[in-house]
C-alpha positions as CSV (number, residue, x, y, z in Angstrom):
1,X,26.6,-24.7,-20.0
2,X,29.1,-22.9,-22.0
3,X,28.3,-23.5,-25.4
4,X,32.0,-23.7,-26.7
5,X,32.2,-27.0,-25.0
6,X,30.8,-30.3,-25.9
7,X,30.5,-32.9,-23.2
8,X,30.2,-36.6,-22.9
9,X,30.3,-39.4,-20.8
10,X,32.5,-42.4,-21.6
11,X,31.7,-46.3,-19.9
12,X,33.9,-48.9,-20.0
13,X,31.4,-52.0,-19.4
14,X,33.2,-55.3,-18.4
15,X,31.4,-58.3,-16.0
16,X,28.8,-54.8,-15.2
17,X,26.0,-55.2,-17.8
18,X,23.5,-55.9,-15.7
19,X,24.3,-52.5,-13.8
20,X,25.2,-50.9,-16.6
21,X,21.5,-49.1,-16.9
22,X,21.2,-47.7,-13.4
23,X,24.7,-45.1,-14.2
24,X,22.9,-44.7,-17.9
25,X,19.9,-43.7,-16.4
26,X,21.6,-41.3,-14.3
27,X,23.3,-39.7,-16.8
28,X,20.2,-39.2,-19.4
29,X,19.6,-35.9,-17.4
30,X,22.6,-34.4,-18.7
31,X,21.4,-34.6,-22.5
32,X,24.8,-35.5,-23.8
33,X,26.4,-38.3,-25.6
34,X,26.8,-41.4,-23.5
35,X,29.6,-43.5,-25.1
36,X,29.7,-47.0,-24.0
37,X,32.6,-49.6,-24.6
38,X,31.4,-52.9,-24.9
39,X,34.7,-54.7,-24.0
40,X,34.0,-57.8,-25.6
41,X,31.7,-58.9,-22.8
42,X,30.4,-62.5,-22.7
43,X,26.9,-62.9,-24.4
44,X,24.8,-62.7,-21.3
45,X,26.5,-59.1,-20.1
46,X,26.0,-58.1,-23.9
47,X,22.4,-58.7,-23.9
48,X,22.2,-56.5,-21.5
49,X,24.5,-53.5,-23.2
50,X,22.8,-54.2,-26.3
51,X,19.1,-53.6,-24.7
52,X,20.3,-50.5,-23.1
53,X,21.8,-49.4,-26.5
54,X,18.9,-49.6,-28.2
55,X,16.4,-48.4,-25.8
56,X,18.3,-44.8,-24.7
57,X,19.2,-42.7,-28.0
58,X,21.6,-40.7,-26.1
59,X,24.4,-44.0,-25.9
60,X,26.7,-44.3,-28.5
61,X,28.3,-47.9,-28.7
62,X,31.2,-49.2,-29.2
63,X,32.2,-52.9,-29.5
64,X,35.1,-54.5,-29.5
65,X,35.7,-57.9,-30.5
66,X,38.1,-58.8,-27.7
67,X,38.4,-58.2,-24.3
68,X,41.9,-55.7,-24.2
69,X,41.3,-54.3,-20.8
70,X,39.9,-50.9,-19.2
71,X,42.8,-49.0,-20.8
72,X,41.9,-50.0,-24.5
73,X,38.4,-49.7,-24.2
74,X,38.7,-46.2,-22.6
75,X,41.0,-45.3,-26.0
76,X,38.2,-46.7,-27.9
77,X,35.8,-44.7,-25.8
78,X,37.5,-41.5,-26.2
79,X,38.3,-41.8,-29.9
80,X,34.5,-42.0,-30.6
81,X,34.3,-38.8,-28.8
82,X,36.9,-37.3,-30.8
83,X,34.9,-38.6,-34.0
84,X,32.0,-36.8,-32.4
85,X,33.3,-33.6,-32.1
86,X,33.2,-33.5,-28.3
87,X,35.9,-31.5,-26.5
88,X,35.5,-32.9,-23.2
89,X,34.3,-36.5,-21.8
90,X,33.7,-37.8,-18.3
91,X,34.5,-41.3,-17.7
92,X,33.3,-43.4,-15.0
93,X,32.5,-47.1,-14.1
94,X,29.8,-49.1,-14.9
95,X,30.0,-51.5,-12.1
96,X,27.6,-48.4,-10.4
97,X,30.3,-47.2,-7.6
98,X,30.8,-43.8,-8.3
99,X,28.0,-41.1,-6.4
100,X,26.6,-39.6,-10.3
101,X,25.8,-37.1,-8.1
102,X,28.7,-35.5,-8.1
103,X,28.7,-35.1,-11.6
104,X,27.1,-31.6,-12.0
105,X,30.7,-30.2,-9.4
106,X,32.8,-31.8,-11.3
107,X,31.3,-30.5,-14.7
108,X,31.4,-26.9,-12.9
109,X,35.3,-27.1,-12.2
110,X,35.7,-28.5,-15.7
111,X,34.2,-25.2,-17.5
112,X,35.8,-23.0,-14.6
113,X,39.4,-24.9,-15.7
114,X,38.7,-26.5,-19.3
115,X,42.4,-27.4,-19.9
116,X,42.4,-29.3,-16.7
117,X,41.3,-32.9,-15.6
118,X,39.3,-33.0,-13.1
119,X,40.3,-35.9,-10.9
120,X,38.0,-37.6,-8.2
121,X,39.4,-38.7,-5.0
122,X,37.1,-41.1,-3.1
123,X,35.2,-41.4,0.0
124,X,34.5,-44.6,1.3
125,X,31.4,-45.9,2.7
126,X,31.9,-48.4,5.8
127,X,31.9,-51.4,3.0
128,X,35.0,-50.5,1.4
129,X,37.7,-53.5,2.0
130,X,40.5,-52.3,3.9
131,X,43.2,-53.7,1.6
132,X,41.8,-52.1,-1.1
133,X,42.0,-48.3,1.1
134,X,45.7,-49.0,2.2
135,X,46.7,-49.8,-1.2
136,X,45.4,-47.1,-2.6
137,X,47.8,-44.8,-0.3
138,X,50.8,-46.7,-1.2
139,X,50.2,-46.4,-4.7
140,X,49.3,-42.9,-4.8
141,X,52.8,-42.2,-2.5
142,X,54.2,-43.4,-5.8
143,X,52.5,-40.9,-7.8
144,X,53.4,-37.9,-5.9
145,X,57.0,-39.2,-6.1
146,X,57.3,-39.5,-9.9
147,X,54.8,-36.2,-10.2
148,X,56.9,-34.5,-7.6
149,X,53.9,-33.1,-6.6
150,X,50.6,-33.7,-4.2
151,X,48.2,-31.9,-7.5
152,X,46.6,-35.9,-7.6
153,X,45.1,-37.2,-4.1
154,X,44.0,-40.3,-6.1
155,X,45.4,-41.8,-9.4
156,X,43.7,-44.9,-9.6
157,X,39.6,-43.8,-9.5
158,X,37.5,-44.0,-12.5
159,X,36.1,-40.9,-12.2
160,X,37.5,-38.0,-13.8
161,X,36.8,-35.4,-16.7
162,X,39.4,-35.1,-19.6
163,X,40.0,-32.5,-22.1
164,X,39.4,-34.3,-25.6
165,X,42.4,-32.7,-27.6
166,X,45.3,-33.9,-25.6
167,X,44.2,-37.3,-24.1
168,X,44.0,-37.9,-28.2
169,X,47.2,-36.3,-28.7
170,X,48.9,-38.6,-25.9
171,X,47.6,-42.1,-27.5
172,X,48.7,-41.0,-30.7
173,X,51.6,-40.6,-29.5
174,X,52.2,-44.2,-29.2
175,X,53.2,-43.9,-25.4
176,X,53.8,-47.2,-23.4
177,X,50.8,-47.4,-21.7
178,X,49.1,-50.5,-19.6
179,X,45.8,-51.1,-21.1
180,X,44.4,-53.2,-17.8
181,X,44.7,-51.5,-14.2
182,X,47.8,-49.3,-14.6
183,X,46.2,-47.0,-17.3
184,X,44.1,-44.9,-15.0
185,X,47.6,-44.2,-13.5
186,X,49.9,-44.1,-16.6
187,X,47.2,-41.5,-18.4
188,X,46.8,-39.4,-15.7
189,X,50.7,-39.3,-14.5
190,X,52.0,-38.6,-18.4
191,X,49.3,-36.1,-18.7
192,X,50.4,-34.1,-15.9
193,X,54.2,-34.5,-17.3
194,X,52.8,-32.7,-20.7
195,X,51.6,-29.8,-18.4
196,X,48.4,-30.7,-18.1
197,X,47.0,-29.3,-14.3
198,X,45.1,-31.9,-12.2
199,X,42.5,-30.8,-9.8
200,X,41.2,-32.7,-7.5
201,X,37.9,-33.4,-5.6
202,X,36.3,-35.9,-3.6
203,X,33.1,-38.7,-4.9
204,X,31.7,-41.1,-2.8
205,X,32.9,-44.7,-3.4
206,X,30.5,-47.4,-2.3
207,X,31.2,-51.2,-2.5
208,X,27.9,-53.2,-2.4
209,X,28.1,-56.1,-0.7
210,X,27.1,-58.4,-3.9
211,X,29.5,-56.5,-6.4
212,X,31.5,-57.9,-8.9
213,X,35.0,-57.2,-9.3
214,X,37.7,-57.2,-12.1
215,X,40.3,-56.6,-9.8
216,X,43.2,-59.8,-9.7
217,X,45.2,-59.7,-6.9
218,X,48.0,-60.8,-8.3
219,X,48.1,-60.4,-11.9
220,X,47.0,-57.2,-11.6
221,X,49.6,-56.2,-8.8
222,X,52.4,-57.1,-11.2
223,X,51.1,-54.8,-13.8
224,X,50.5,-52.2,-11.3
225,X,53.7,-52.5,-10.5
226,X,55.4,-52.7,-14.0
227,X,53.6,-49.0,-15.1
228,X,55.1,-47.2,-11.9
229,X,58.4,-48.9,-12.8
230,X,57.8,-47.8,-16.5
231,X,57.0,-44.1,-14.9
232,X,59.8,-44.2,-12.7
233,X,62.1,-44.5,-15.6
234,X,60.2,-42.1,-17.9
235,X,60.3,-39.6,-14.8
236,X,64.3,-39.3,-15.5
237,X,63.9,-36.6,-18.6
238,X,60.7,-34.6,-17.2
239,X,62.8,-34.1,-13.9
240,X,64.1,-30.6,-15.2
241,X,61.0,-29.3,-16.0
242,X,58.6,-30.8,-13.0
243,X,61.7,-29.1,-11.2
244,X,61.2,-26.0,-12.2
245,X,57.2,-26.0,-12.2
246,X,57.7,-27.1,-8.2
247,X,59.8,-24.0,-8.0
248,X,57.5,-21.7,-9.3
249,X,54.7,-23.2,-7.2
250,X,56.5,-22.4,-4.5
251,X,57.5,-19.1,-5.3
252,X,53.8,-18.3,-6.0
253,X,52.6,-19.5,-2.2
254,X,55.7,-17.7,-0.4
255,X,56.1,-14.6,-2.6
256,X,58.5,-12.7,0.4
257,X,59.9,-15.7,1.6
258,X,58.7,-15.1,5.1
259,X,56.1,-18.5,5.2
């Protein structure tokens, strides 16, 4: 790989410690750091987190005393990077989901575009619950609505490489962001609003059958629902510009206005 660019891998672990090791071992390959957020797991999921920490060099670990949610554990996750002088990290989910063997494409699109995220999509195996697939399109029809744009097929998978500089630059910032299940849509969404591009591509998803979930129905509905309202109303002063990027796109594609 380009030697100008300093990779890393970034786990938020809640409820997965037990399943924590098979995505570690996966990613040992690579030879780069391998941050994992403990997110103030229970003691029997922190045995486990502990015993990986100690027996694979290559994870760095971070604790935090409290559970805060996916969101703050991912800013935790990606300070430590920033602390480590890595420009770029890959996050993904602990619970095991995520096909790691996508990882080397999307690390190829990531040095091909290294101001861009690269942003998985996901393709589901036969397991996946249906409520969970149409849900996913109705939140991601709100995405393309305050993005004015179809740049990100999926806003919601954990599986994406970021540039380091401005995902730092963005929680800095003090932006309202939802640290449970409407940050991977609040980061990505107010990313794209800074002019960072978002390419997409598609990971297998698979839902084993004995899987453990963080997702609430209901609680986490609401807060799904209060971050799109949040970027519905932050969408108001980006309009001119997301506007005029639209524009361009589409002067780009029909250059003699015959298409």
């Amino acid at each position: 790989m380009d030697g100008s660019w300093k990779y890393g891998f970034v786990i938020p672990v809640y409820n997965h410690g037990a399943a924590l090791e098979g995505v570690v071992r996966n990613l040992v390959q690579y030879d780069f750091p391998i941050i994992v957020v403990d997110d103030g797991n229970d003691e029997r999921n922190k045995a486990f987190i502990n015993d990986i920490a100690a027996r694979y060099p290559l994870v760095s670990l971070v604790v935090r005393a409290k559970n805060g949610g996916k969101g703050a554990a991912m800013k935790d996750g990606v300070r430590r990077a920033h602390e480590l002088g890595l420009t770029h990290i890959l996050q993904l989910d602990s619970d095991g989901q995520h096909d790691t063997g996508r990882i080397p494409h999307f690390l190829t699109l990531s040095q091909e575009n290294p101001g861009a995220i690269i942003c998985g999509y996901p393709e589901y195996d036969e397991n996946a619950p249906r409520h969970r697939v149409n849900g996913r399109k109705v939140a991601n029809a709100w995405i393309h609505f305050v993005t004015l744009s179809k740049s990100i097929e999926d806003g919601m998978i954990g599986f994406r490489v970021y540039p380091v500089e401005p995902y730092m630059k963005l929680i800095q910032s003090h932006a309202i962001l939802d640290n449970r299940m409407g940050y991977d849509i609040e980061i990505l969404v107010r990313l794209y609003w800074r002019g960072i591009q978002v390419i997409s591509s598609p990971v297998k998803v698979f839902y084993p059958a004995d899987g453990v979930s963080n997702f609430r129905n209901v609680r986490d509905n609401i807060r799904i629902a209060g971050s799109y309202a949040r970027l519905c109303i932050g969408l108001v002063p980006h309009l001119p510009v997301l506007l005029a990027r639209k524009c361009r796109k589409i002067r780009r594609e029909t250059p003699d206005g015959s298409k």
